[in-house]
C-alpha positions as CSV (number, residue, x, y, z in Angstrom):
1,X,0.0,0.0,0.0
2,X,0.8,3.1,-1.0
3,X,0.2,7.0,0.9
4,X,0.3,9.8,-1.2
5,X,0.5,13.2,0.0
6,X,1.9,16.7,-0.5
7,X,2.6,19.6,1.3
8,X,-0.4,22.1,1.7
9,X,0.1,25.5,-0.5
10,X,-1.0,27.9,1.6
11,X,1.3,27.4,5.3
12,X,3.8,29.8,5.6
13,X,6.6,29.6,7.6
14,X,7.1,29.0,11.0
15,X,3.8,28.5,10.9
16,X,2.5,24.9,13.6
17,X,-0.3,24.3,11.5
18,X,-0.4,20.4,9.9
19,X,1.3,20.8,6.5
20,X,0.4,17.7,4.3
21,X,-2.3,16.8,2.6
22,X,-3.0,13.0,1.7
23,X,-3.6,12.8,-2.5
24,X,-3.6,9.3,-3.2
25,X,-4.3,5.9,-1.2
26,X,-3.2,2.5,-3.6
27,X,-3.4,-1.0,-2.8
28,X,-5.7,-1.3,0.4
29,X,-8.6,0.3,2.0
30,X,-8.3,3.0,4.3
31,X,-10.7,5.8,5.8
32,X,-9.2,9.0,6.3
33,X,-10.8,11.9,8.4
34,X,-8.9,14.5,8.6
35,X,-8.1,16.9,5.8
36,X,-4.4,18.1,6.7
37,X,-1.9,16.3,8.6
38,X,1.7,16.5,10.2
39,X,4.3,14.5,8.9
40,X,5.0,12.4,11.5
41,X,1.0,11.3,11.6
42,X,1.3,10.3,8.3
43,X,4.3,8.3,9.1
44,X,2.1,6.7,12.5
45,X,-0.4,5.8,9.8
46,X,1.4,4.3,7.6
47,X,3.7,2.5,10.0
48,X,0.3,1.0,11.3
49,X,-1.3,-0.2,8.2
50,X,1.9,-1.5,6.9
51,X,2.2,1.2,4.6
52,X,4.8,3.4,2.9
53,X,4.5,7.2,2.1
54,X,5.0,9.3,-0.9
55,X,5.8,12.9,-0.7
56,X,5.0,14.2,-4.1
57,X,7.2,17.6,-5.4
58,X,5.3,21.1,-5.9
59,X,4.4,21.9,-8.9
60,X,6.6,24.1,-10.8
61,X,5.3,27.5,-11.7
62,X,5.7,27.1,-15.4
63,X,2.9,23.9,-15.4
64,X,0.4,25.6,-13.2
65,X,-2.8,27.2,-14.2
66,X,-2.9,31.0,-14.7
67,X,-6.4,32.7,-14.0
């Protein structure tokens, strides 16, 4: 199984908020409640379900959308 996630776009820094967001879950069920986590949550979660996690790179500004 598989954990997805990348960091949130809008937490500054210094800032103690929970900085990931979960993307992606592959190979196994899971139900998620939350919406943004810490890191090492993600890492509890995935050490429990026998998981491993993927941090996914920001987008670079050139691909992204312009309004």
């Amino acid at each position: 199984m598989k954990i997805y996630a990348r960091e949130r776009q809008k937490v500054g820094e210094g800032v103690e908020s929970p900085k990931y967001r979960i993307v992606a879950v592959t190979g196994g069920e899971i139900q998620i409640q939350a919406t943004h986590f810490r890191k090492f949550e993600l890492e509890q979660i995935a050490k429990d379900v026998g998981a491993d996690v993927v941090y996914m790179k920001p987008v670079a500004d050139e691909h992204k959308k312009k309004k």
